[in-house]
VEXVEXFI-835417 format. One record per residue: residue in one letter; x, y, z of N, C-alpha, C in turn. Coordinates in pm, whole numbers. Example, Ala and Ser with C-alpha at 12.3 -4.5 7.8 and 13.67 -1.06 7.14 Angstrom:
BEGIN
(A; (1319; -569; 780); (1230; -450; 780); (1320; -330; 780)) (S; (1285; -225; 708); (1367; -106; 714); (1290; 3; 787)) 
END
This chain:
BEGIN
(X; (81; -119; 0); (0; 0; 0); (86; 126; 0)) (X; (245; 154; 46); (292; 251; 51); (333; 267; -86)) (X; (357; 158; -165); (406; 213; -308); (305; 306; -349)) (X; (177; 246; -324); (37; 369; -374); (34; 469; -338)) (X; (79; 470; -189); (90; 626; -148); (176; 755; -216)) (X; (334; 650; -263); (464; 714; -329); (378; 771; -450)) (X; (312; 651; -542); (245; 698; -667); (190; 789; -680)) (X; (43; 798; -576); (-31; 884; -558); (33; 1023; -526)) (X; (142; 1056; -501); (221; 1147; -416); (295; 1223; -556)) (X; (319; 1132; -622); (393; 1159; -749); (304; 1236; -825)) (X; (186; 1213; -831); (99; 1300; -893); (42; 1422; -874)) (X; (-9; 1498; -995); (6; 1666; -910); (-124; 1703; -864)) (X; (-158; 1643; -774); (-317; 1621; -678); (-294; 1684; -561)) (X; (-412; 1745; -498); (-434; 1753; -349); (-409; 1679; -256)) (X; (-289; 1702; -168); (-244; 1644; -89); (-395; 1590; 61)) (X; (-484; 1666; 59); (-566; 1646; 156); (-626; 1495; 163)) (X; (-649; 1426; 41); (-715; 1272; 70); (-595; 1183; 93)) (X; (-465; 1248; 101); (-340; 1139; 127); (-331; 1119; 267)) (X; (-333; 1281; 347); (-335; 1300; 491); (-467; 1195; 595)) (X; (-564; 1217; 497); (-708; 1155; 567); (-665; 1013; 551)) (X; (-627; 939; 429); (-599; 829; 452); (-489; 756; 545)) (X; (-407; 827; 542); (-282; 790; 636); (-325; 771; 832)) (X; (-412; 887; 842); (-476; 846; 963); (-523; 808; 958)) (X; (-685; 772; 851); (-785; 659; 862); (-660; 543; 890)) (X; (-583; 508; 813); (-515; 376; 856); (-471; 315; 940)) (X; (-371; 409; 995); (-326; 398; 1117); (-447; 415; 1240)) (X; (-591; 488; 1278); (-681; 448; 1346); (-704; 322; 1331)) (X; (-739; 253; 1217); (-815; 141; 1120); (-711; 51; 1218)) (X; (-601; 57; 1259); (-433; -50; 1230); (-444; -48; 1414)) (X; (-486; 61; 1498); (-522; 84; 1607); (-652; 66; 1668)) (X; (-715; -20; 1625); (-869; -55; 1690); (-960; 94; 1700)) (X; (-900; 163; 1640); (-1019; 292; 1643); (-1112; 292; 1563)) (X; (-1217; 236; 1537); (-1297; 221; 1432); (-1367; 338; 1363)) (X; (-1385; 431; 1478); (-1472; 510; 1420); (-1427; 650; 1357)) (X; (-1322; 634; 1456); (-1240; 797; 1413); (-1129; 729; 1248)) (X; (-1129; 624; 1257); (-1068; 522; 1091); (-1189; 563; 997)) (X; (-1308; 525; 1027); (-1470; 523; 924); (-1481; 719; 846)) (X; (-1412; 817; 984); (-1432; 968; 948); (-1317; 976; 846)) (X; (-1209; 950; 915); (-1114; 998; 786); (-1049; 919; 654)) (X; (-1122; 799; 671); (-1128; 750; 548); (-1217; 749; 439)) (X; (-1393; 852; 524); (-1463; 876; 458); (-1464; 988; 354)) (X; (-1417; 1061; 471); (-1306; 1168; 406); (-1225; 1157; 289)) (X; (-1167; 1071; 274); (-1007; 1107; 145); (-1154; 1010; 68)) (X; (-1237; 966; 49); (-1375; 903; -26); (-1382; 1001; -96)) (X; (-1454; 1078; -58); (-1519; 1218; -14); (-1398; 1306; -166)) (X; (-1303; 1260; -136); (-1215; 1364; -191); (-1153; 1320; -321)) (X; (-1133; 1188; -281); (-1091; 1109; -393); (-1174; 962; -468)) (X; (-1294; 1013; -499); (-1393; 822; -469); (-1346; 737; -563)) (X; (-1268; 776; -632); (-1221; 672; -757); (-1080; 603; -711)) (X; (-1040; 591; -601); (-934; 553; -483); (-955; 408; -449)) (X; (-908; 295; -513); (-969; 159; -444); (-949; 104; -318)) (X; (-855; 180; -273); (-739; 138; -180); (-871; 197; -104)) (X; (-892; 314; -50); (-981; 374; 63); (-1093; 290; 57)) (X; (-1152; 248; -46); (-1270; 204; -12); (-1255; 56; 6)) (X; (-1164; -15; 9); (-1093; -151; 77); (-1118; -119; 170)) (X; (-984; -10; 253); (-992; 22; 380); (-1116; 16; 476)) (X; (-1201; 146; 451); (-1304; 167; 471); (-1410; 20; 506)) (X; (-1371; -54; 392); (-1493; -180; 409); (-1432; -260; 509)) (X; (-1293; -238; 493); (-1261; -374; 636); (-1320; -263; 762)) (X; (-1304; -157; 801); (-1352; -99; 897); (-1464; -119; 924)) (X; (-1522; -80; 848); (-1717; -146; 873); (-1692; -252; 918)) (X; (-1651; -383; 880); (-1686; -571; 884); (-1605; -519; 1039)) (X; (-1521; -454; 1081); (-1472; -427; 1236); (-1599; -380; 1315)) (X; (-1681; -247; 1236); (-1758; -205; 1359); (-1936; -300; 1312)) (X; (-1871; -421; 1262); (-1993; -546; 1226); (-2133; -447; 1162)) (X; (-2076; -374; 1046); (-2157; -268; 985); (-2135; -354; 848)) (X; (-2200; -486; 816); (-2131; -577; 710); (-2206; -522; 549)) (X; (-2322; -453; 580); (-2397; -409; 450); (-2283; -263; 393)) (X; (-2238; -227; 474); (-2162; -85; 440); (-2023; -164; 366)) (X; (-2015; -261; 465); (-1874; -316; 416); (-1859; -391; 287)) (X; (-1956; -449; 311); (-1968; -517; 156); (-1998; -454; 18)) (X; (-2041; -361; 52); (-2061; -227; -81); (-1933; -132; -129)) (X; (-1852; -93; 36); (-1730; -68; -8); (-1653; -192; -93)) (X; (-1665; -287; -50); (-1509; -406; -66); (-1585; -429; -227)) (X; (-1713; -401; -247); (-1774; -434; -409); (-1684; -299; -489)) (X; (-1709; -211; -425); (-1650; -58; -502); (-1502; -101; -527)) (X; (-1403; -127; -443); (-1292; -146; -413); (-1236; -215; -546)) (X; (-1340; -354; -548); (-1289; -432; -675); (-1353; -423; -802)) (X; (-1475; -326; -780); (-1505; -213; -954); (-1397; -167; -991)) (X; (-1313; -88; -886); (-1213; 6; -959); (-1117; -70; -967)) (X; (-1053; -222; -879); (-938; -261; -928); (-956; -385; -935)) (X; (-986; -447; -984); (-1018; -616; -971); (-867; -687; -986)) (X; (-734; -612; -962); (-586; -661; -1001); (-600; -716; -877)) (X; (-640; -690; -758); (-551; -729; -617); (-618; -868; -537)) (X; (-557; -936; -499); (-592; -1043; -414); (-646; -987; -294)) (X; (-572; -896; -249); (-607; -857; -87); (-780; -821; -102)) (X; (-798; -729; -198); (-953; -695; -188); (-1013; -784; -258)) (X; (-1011; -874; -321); (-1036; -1009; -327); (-1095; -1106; -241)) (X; (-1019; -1137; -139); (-990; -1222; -23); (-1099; -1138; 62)) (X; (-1058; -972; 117); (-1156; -960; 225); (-1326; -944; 163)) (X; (-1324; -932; 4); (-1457; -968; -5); (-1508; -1045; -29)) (X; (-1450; -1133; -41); (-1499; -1322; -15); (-1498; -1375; 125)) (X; (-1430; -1287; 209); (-1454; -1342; 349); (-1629; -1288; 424)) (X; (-1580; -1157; 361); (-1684; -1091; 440); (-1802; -1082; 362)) (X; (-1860; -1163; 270); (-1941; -1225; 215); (-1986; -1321; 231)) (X; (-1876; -1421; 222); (-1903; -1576; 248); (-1946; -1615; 399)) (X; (-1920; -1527; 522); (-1943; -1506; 656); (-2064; -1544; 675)) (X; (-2112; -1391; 625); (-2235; -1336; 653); (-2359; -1326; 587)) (X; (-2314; -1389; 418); (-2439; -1314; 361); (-2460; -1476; 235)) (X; (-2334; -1481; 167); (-2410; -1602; 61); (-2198; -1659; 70)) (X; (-2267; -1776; 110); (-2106; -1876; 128); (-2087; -1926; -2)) (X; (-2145; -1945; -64); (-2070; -1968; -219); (-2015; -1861; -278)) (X; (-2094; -1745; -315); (-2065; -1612; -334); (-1915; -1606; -261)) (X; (-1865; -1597; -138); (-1801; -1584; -90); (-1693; -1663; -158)) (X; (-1724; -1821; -160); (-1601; -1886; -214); (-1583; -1858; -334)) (X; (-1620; -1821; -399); (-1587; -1776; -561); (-1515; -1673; -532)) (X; (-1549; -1564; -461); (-1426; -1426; -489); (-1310; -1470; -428)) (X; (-1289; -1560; -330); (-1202; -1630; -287); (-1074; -1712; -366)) (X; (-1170; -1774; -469); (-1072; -1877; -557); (-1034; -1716; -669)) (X; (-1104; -1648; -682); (-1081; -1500; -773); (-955; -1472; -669)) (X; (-988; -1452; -598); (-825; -1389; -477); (-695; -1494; -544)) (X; (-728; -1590; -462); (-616; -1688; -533); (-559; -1736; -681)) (X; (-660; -1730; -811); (-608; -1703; -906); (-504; -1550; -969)) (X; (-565; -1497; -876); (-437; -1382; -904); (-310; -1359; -840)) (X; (-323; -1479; -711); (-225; -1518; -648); (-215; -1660; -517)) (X; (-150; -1694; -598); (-205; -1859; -554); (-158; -1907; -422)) (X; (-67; -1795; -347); (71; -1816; -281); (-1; -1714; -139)) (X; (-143; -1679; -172); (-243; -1611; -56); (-257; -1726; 33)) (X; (-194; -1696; 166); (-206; -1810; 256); (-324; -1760; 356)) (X; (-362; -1661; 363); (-503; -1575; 408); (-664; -1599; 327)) (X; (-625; -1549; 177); (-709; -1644; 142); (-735; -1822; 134)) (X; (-683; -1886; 131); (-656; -2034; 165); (-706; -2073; 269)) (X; (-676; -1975; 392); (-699; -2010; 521); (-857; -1955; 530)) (X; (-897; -1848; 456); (-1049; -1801; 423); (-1112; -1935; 410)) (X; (-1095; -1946; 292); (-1164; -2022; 209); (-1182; -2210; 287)) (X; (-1032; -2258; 306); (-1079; -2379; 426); (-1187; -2354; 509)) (X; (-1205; -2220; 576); (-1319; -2156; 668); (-1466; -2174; 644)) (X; (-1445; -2127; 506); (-1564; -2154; 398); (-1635; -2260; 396)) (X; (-1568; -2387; 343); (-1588; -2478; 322); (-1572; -2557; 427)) (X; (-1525; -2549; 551); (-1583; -2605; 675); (-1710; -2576; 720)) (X; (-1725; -2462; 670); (-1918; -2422; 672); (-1986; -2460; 681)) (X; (-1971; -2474; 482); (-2010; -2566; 418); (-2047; -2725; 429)) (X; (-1982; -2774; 541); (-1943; -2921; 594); (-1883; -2952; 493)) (X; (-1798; -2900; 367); (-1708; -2971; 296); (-1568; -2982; 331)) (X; (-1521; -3088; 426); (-1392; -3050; 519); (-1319; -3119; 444)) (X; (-1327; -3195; 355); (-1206; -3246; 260); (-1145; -3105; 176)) (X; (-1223; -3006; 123); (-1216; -2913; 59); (-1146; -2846; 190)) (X; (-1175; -2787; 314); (-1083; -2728; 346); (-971; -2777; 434)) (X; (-889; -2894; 447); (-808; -2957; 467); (-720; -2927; 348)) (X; (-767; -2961; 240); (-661; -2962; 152); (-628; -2803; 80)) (X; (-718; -2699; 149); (-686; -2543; 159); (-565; -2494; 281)) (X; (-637; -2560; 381); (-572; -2525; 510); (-373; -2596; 514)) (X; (-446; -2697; 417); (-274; -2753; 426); (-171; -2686; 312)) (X; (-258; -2634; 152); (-174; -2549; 134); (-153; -2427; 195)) (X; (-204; -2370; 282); (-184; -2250; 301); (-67; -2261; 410)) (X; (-46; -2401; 474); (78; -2413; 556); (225; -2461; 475)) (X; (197; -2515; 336); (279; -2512; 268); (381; -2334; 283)) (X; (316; -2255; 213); (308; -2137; 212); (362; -2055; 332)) (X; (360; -2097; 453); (329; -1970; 533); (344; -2091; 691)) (X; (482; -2185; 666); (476; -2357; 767); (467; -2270; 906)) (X; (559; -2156; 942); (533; -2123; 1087); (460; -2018; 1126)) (X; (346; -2002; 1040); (195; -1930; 1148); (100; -2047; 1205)) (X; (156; -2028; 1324); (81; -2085; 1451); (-67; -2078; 1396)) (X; (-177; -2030; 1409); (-311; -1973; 1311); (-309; -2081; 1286)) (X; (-267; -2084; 1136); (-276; -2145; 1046); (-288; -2323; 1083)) (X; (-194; -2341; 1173); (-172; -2479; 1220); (-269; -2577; 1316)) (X; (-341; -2446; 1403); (-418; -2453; 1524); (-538; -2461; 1403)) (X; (-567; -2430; 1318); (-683; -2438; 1235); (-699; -2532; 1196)) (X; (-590; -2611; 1110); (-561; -2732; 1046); (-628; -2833; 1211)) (X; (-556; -2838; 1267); (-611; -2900; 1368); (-741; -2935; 1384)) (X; (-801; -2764; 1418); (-946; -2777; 1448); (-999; -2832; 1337)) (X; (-983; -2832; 1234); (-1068; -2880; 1126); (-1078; -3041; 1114)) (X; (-922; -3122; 1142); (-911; -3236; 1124); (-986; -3295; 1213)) (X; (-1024; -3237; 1309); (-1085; -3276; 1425); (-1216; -3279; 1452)) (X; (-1298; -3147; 1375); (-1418; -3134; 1311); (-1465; -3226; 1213)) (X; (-1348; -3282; 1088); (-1400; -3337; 1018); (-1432; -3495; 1065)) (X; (-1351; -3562; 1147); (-1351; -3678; 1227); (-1497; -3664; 1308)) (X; (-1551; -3555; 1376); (-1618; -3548; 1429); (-1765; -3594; 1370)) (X; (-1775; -3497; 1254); (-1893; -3529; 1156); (-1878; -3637; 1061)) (X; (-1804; -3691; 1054); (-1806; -3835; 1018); (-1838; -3955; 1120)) (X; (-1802; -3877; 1247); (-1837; -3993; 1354); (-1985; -3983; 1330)) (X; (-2073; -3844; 1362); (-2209; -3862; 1398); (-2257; -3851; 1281)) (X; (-2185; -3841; 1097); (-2335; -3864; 1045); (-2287; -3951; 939)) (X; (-2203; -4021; 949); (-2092; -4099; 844); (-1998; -4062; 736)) (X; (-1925; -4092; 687); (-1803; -4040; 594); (-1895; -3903; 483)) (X; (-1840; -3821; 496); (-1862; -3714; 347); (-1836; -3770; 253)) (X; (-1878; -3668; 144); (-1844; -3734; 1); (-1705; -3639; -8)) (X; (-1674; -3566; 51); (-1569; -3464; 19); (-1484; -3489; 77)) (X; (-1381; -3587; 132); (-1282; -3666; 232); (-1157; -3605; 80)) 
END
């Protein structure tokens, strides 16, 4: 995100939506949710064709569990840039959560086709599809994403819970088709 800032900086624009964003972030990066939601509404406000802010912005909402705001930003986010995994990933999470879990896993595998080596999305998406009760599907997410990324603890403690989940629901309703 700082290369964007350098970019954005490079250009002969109003410095005022650079300032708003830099604190929205750092609030956003500091559990401040709300004083993050003003000044990132702000550099919006100033700059709305900005994908980066309205990323921001939407993970802030899915923080202050404002998921209809958030999900409209993280949709805006990837109108204007559909290049990035990151806004990818958080709008397949924060979709697939709360509102339609397939929906969700599709922008998900969209995250990861643009970068396959997303051990966040991976670890999403196993999430997903433990949901789902498809735990073969996220075993074999959760384990690449430890390929990727072997010493986040997270990541490992998940793998766990899942192997353990999936044993579970095979005990009480017999083997899946998705093993």
């Amino acid at each position: 995100m700082y290369e964007k800032a350098i970019e954005i900086c490079r250009e002969d624009t109003p410095p005022v939506h650079l300032a708003h964003w830099g604190i929205g972030e750092i609030h956003l990066n500091n559990h401040r949710y709300e004083e993050a939601r003003y000044h990132l509404s702000r550099a919006i406000e100033l700059e709305p064709n900005e994908p980066v802010y309205h990323y921001l912005l939407g993970c802030t909402f899915r923080y202050m569990n404002e998921i209809g705001r958030a999900t409209y930003h993280l949709h805006k986010s990837v109108r204007l840039d559909d290049s990035k995994d990151m806004y990818w990933c958080e709008l397949g999470w924060v979709v697939g959560f709360n509102q339609d879990l397939e929906m969700g896993i599709e922008y998900l595998k969209k995250a990861l086709r643009i970068n396959p080596l997303n051990s966040k999305a991976l670890a999403d998406l196993s999430v997903l599809y433990a949901k789902a009760a498809k735990f073969g599907e996220a075993l074999v997410c959760i384990e690449e994403a430890l390929k990727h990324d072997p010493d986040d603890m997270q990541i490992a403690e998940m793998k766990e819970g899942l192997q353990f989940y999936k044993s579970e629901f095979e005990r009480l309703s017999g083997p899946s088709d998705s093993q």
